[in-house]
C-alpha positions in Angstrom: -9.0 0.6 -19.2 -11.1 0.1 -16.2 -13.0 -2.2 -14.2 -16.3 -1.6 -12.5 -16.5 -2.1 -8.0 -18.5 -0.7 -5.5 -15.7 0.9 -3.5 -12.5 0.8 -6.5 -11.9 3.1 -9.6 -9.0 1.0 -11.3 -6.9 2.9 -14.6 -4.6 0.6 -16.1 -2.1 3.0 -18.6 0.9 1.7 -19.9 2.5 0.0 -17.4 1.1 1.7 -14.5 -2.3 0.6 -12.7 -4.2 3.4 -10.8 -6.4 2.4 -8.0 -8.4 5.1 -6.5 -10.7 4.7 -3.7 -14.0 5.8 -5.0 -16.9 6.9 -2.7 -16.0 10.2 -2.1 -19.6 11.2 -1.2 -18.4 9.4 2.2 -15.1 10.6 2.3 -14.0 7.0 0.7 -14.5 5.3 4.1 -14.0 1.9 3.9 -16.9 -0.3 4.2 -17.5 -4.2 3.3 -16.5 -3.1 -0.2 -13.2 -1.7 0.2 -11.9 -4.9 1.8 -13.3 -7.5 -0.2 -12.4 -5.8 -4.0 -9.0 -5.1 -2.8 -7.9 -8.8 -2.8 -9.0 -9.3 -6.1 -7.7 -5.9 -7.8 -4.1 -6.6 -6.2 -4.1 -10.4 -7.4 -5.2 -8.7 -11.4 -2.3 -6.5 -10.6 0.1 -8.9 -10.0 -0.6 -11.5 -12.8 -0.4 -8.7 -15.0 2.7 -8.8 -17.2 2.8 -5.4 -18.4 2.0 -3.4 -15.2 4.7 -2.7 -13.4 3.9 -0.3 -11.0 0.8 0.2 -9.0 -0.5 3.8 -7.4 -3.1 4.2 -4.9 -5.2 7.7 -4.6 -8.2 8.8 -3.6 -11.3 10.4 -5.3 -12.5 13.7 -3.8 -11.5 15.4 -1.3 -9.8 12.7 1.1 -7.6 10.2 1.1 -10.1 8.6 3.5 -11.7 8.8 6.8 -10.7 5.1 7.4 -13.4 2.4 8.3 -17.1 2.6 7.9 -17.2 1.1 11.5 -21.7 1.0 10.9 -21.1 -0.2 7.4 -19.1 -2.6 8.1 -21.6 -5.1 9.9 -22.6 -7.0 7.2 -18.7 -8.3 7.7 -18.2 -8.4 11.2 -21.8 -9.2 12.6 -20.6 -8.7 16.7 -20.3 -5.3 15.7 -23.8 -5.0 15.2 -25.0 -7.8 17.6 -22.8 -7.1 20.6 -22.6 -11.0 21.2 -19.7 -10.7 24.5 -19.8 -14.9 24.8 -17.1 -17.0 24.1 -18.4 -18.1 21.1 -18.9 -14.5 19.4 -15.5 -13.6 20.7 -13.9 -16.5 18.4 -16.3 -15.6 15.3 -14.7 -11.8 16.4 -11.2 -13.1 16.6 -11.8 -14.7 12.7 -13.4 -12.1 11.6 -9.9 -10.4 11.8 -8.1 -12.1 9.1 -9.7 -11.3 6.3 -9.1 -7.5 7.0 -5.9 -8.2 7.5 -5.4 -9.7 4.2 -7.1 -6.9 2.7 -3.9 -5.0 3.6 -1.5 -7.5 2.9 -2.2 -8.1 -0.8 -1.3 -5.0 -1.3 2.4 -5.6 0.8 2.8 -9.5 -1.0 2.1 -8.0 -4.6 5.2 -8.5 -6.3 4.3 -5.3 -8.4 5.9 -2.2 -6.1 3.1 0.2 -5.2 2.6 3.9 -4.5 0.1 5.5 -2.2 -0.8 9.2 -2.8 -2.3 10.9 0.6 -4.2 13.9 0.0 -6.8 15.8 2.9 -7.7 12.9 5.3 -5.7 9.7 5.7 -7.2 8.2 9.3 -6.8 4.7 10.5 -7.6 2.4 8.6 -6.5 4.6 5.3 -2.8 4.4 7.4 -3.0 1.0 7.7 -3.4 0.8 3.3 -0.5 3.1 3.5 1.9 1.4 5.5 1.2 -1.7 3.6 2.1 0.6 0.3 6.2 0.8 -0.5 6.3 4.2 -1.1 4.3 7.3 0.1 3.8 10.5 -1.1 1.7 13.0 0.5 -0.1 16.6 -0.5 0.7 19.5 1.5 -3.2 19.4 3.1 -2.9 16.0 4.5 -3.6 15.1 7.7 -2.8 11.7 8.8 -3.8 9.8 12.2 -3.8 6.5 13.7 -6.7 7.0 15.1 -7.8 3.8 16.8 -7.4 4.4 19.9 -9.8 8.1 19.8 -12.4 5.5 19.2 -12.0 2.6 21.9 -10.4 0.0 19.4 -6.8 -1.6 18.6 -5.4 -1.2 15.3 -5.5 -4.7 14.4 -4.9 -5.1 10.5 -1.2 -4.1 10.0 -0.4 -0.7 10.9 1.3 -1.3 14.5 3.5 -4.7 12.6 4.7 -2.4 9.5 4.9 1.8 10.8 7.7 0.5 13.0 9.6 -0.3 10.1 8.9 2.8 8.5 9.2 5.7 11.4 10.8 3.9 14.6 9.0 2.5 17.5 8.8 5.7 19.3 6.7 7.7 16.7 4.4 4.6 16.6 4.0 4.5 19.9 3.5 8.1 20.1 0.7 7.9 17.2 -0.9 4.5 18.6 -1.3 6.3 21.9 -2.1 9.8 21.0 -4.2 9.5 18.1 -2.9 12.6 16.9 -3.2 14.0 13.8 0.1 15.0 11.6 0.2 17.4 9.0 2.5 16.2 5.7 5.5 18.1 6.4 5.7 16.2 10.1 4.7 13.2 8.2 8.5 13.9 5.8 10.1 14.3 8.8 9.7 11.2 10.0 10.2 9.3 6.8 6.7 8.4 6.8 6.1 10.0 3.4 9.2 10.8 0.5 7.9 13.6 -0.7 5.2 16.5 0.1 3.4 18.0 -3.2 1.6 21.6 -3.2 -1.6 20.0 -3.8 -3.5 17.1 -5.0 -2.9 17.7 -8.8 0.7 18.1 -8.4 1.0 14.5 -6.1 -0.6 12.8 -8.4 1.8 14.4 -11.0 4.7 13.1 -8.7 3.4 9.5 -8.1 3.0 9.0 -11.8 6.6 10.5 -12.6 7.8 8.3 -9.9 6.0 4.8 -11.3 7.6 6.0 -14.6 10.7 5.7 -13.3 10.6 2.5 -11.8 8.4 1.0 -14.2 11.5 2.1 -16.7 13.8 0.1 -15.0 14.3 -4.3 -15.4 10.7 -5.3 -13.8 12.4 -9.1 -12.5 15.3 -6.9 -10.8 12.6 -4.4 -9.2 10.1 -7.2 -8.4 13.3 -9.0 -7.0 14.1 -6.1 -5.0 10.9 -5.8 -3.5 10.7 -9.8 -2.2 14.4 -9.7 -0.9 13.4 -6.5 1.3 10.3 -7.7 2.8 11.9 -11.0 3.3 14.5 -9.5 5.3 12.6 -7.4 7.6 13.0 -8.9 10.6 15.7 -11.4 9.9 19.3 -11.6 10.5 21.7 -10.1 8.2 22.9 -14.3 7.3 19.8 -15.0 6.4 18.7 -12.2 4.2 22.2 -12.7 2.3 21.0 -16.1 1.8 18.0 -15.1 0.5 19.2 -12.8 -1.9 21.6 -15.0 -3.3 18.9 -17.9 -4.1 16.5 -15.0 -5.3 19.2 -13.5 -7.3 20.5 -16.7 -9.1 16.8 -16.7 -10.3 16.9 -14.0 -13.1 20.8 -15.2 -13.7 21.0 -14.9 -16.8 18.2 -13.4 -18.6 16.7 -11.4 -21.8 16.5 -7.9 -19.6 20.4 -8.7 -18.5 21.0 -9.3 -21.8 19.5 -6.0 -22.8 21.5 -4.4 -20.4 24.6 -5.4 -22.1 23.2 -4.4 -26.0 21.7 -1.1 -25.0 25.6 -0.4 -23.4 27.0 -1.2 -26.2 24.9 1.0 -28.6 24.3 3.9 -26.6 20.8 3.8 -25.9 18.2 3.3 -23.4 17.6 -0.2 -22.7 13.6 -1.5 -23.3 13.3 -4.0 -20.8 10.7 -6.9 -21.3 10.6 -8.5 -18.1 12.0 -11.9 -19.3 
């Protein structure tokens, strides 16, 4: 099944959704489109009882090229009008948030999700993928944080969430170099899992990968998920807390339940995410 956007290809099969950025013709850069679809694709995603797993791709050749900076006008006016007053500079400020959340509905979904980088993954296609759980990469990708080879900040989530992922020093070394990686620097510094051949054979592994974890008890995965962001950041107390309360929330239930039957009879367990 799909769904028609401008910027979004979305597959839902089985229990997996696919969500491929889709304007290959441009390298899928990411104009008004790509950040006003994504909110509504995640939410789908996440009210969606049988998908458990979400994977996002590219079309073509590139993962992307990252923001359509001239494209993207319609959204953020200053960019176009150059309005340096007080006044603009608050719109400018405002203007922010939403591409912010654009990123973060992908990080809030309680559904865990994948991102497959293939050929180009520059700023603002980093940014996606630091807001993804898991990353996989081709052996052809080449991945920057670019922002500062083209006089701006990165401002919608990529300098709050890579430290998590690869250390403050390899962010700062990024941020300030704008350098580009190639996949196998990218697995060394845990910014990716795993490095594929090519693009058919990532894809291949992100879909194996969903299929494991979409096999496994979706309130205990989901759970997972909301205890670890939760506890980024926060004191070791705290996050036990939190995982208690979150815990005691599927305690008992049908999948636990299941657990116990499928033991008992030797077989793999069917979970129902209940």
């Amino acid at each position: 099944m799909s769904e028609p956007y401008k910027f979004y290809k979305v597959e839902k099969q089985g229990h997996i959704a696919w969500v491929f950025l889709n304007r290959p013709e441009k390298k899928n850069a990411m104009g008004p489109a790509a950040w006003t679809e994504i909110i509504p694709i995640f939410a789908d995603i996440d009210s969606d009882d049988e998908i458990r797993v979400a994977i996002v791709a590219g079309e073509g050749k590139e993962f992307s090229t990252g923001i359509d900076l001239m494209g993207m006008a319609p959204l953020i006016p200053t960019l176009k009008n150059w309005d340096m007053s007080a006044k603009g500079t608050v719109k400018l400020f405002k203007d922010i948030f939403p591409l912010q959340e654009a990123m973060s509905c992908v990080e809030k979904c309680s559904k865990p999700v994948i991102c497959a980088f293939h050929g180009y993954c520059i700023g603002a296609a980093l940014d996606l993928g630091s807001a993804c759980d898991i990353r996989l990469a081709s052996l052809d990708a080449k991945i920057s944080l670019r922002e500062a080879a083209v006089a701006i900040i990165a401002d919608v989530g990529v300098l709050q969430r890579l430290p998590h992922i690869v250390g403050q020093g390899v962010t700062r070394e990024l941020a300030f170099t704008a350098k580009y990686i190639d996949a196998q620097r990218a697995k060394e510094i845990n910014l990716v899992n795993a490095v594929y051949p090519d693009k058919e054979s990532l894809l291949k592994g992100a879909q194996e990968l969903a299929l494991e974890i979409a096999a496994q008890a979706p309130l205990a995965v989901q759970g997972a998920k909301d205890v670890l962001n939760f506890c980024r950041g926060k004191s070791i107390p705290d996050g036990l807390e939190y995982v208690a309360a979150r815990s005691s929330m599927i305690l008992p239930s049908e999948d636990l339940a299941e657990t116990m039957t499928s033991f008992m009879e030797k077989r793999t367990p069917a979970y129902k995410g209940k």
